[in-house]
N, C-alpha and C positions, 0 to 999 in steps of 0.2 A: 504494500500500500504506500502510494508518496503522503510524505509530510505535506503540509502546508505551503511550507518555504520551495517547495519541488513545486508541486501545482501552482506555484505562483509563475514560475519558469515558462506557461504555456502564455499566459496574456504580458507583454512589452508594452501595451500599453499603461501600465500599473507600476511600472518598476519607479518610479519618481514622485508619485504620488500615493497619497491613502484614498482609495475608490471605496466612498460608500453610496454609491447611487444603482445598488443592483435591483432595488426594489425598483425602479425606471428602466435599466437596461444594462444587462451584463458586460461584464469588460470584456473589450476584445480581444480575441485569441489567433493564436497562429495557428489550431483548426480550424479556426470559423475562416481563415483565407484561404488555408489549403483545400475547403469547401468549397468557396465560388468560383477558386482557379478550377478544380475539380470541373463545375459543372459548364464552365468557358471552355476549356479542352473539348468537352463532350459537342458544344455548339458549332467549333470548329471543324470536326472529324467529319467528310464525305458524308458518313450514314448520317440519316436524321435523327438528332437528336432527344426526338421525341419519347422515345422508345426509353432511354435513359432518363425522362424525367417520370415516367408513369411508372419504372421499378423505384425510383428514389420514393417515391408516394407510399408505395405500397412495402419499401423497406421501412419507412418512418413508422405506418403503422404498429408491425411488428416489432422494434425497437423501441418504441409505446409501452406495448402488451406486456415486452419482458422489464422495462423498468419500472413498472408499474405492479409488475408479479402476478398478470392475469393473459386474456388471448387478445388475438388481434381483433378477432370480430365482434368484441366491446369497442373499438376505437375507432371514431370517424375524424377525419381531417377539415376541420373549419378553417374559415381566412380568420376568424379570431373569435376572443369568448365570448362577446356579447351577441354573433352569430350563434354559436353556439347554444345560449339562452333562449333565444329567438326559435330555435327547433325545439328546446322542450316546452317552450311554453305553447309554442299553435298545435304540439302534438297531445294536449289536454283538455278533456271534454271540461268545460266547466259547469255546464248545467244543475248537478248536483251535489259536487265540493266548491263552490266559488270562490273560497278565499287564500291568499297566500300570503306568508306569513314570512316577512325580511327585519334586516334590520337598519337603520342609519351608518351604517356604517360598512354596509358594502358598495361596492365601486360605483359610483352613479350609473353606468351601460346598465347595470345587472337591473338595477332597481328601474330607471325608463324599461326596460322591457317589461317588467312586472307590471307596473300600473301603466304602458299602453295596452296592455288585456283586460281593461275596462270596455270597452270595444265589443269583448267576447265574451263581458259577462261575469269577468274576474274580478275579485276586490282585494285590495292590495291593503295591509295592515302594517305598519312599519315602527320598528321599537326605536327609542331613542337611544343613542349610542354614547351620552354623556355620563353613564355609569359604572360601576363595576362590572369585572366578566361576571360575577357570583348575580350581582341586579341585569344584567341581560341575559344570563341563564334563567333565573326566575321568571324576567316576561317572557321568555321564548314561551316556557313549560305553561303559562299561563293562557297565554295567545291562542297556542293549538287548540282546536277541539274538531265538534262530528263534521264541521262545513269544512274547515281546510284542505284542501286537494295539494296544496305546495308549500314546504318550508324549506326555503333561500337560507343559507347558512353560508358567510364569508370562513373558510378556515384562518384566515390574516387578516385583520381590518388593513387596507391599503392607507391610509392615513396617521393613525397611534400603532398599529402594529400588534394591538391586542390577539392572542391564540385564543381560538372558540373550541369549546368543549362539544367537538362535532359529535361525538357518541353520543352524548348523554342528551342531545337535543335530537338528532337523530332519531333512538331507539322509541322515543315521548311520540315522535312524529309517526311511525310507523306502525306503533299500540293505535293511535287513530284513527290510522288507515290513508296515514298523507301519504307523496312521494315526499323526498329528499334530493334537492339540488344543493352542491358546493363549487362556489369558486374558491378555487385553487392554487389561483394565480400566484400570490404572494408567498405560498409556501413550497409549492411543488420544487425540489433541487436542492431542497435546505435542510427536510428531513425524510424520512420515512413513510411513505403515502398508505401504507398498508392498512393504519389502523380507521381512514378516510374512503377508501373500496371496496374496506367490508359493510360499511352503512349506508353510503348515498347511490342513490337510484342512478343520479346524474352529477357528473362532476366537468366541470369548465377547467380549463387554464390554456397560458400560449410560452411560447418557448425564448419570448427576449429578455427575460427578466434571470430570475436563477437556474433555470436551464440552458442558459448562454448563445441564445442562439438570437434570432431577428424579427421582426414582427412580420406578421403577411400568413402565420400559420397557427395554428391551435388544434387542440384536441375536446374534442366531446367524450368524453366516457359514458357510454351506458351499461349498468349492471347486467341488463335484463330487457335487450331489445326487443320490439313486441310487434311484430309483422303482421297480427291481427288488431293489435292496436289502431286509432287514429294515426292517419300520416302526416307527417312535416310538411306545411305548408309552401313554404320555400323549399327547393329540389332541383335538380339537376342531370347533366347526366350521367356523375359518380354516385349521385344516389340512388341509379338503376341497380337491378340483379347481374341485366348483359346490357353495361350501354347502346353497342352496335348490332346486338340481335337483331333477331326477324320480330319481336316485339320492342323495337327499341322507341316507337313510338307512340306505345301506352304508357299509361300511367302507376308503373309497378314499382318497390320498393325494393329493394334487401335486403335479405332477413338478417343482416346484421347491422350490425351501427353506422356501416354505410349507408342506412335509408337517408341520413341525417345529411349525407355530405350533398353539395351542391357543383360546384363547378370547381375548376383547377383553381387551386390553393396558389402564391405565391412561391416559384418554382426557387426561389435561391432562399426561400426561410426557410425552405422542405431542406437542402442540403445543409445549412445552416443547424436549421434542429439536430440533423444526425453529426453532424460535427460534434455537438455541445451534449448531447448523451454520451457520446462515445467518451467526451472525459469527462466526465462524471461516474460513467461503468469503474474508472481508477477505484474512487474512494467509495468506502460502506456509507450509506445514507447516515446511520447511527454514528458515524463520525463527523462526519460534515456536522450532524445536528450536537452533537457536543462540542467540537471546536466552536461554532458562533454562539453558542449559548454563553462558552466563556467570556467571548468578546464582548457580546452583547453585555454581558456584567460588568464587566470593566468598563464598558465606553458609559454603561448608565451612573458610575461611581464616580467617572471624571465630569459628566454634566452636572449630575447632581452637586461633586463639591464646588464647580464654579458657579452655581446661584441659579443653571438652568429651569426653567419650569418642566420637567418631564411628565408628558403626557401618555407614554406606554405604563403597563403594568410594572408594578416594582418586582412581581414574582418572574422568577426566568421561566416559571413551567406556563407561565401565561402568558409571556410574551414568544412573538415569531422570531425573523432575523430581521430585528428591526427595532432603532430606537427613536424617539420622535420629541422633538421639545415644541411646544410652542412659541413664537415670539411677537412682538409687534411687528415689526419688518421682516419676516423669514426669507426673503429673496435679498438682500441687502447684507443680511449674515451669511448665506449659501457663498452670496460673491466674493465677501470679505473672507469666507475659509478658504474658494477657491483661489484666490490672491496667493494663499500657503499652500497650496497644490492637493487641496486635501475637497474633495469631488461630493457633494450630498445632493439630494434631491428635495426641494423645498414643494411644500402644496400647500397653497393658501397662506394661514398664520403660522404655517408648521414644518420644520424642516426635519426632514428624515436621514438619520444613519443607516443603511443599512449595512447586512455582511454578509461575507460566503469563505468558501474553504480558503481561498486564495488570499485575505487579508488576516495578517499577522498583528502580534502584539506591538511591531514598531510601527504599525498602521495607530493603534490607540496613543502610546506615546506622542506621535507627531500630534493627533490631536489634543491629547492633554497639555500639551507646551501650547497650543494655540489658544486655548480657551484662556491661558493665564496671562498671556498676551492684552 
């Protein structure tokens, strides 16, 4: 297994600064170029290179399936997650569960696609996200009952970074007889997704964030693809059985998670993603998710003793890879850290650290000297 300081060897663009903006977009790698040189080669070559981008499709899949610890035919290929949202929600009758049950604190996409299904009849319930995880576990459990057809569950708030206790909302959800959708986003690459595939029906995420790779692709996971079920509204013709068959211009589905996909994906996120698995395949997920955990503790110990307002959980088993302060100016402070070569992602009032296996402890040092600055 590489250390830290090894994995760090892959991205050059990191060697001179402290990168904490993976929760926006992973640093770049000398995979991720030998990726789209890869898929320029192939453009170049006589034969058409078409043929090589629809195995890269269908290897991402599978390369899914196994980082994920399930099959491929749970896995459809979105252009991104809020697409991907958009398929489980027109694939639900709502006539007699209407309501779905989110919270303030998942990505805005997620939530517009929830209450645009007002339309079809859906009513959209949304918890406030100014609380504790223990007080938004509470209204979750609250919230659910016999009408709920869908409970939205972020596994990472994209904003404070708070870890959602996806089981225990999950299992609540499912004694009711809801589904279960999670976005993923924020945590997929940072730990162990296992204990998030045994509960939700559906799961969202995309691959530019701690999967390292580019925007333009994503995955939908379905548990439990249902080919007699209602069909995805939006479709395509990767969400056929045989696109080019002798029925290739009816209206039929696949009875696996590709019912969900619609049209070619963004062909260099597709090589992109498989670059950014492929090192990640190096390190155990349970490593990755202990290394940032440490970080994450240190970087919340250097904010807190310079007078930060820290708005993530104080507990590390409740926080993601991510620490967030609040400030008056948050893009004003993002600049002035960048001035010290030290890279965050600000949203709104709130500037985000985040981490991944690749940022070491003279990553927190530089910014501990900056804060006393």
């Amino acid at each position: 297994m590489e250390t830290s300081r090894e994995f760090r060897e892959h991205f050059p663009s990191i060697h001179e600064s402290a990168y904490f903006a993976t929760c926006s977009l992973g640093a770049y790698s000398i995979g991720l170029e030998e990726a789209i040189g890869q898929m320029l080669a192939e453009m170049r070559e006589p034969a058409l290179a078409w043929g090589a981008f629809e195995r890269g499709v269908s290897a991402l899949r599978r390369s899914v399936g196994s980082f994920l610890g399930t099959d491929a035919d749970r896995v459809a290929i979105v252009p991104n997650a809020t697409i991907g949202a958009y398929q489980v929600a027109t694939s639900i009758d709502w006539r007699k569960r209407p309501k779905i049950v989110t919270c303030a604190a998942e990505f805005p996409s997620i939530t517009r696609i929830w209450r645009a299904q007002a339309v079809r009849g859906a009513i959209t319930s949304v918890i406030p996200d100014d609380t504790s995880i223990e007080m938004l576990t509470a209204n979750y459990l609250a919230s659910i009952d016999q009408y709920t057809g869908l409970v939205s569950i972020p596994a990472c708030g994209y904003l404070y970074g708070q870890r959602f206790p996806v089981r225990e909302i999950a299992e609540a959800a499912h004694r009711a007889g809801s589904q279960v959708f999670v976005d993923a986003f924020q945590l997929v690459g940072a730990e162990p997704m296992a204990p998030i595939t045994a509960v939700a029906d559906h799961m969202v995420f995309g691959f530019s964030k701690y999967l390292l790779g580019l925007p333009g692709a994503a995955v939908l996971y379905s548990a439990d693809p249902e080919p007699e079920g209602p069909a995805p509204v939006l479709t395509g013709w990767m969400g056929a059985p045989d696109p080019f068959g002798r029925d290739a211009a009816l209206l039929t589905y696949s009875d696996t998670a590709r019912r969900y996909e619609t049209g070619t994906p963004a062909i260099p996120a597709v090589y992109a993603a498989i670059s950014g698995l492929r090192l990640l395949e190096r390190i155990p997920a349970t490593a990755i998710r202990d290394h940032i955990r440490t970080l994450t503790e240190a970087a919340a110990s250097s904010l807190y003793g310079a007078g930060y307002q820290v708005c993530s959980p104080r507990s590390p088993h409740q926080r993601g890879p991510m620490i967030a302060v609040r400030h008056p100016n948050a893009h004003a402070l993002a600049e002035a850290l960048q001035q010290q070569r030290i890279v965050t992602s600000p949203r709104a009032d709130t500037v985000r650290f985040a981490f991944h296996y690749y940022n070491t402890s003279d990553d927190i040092d530089r910014l501990a000297a900056a804060l006393q600055d």
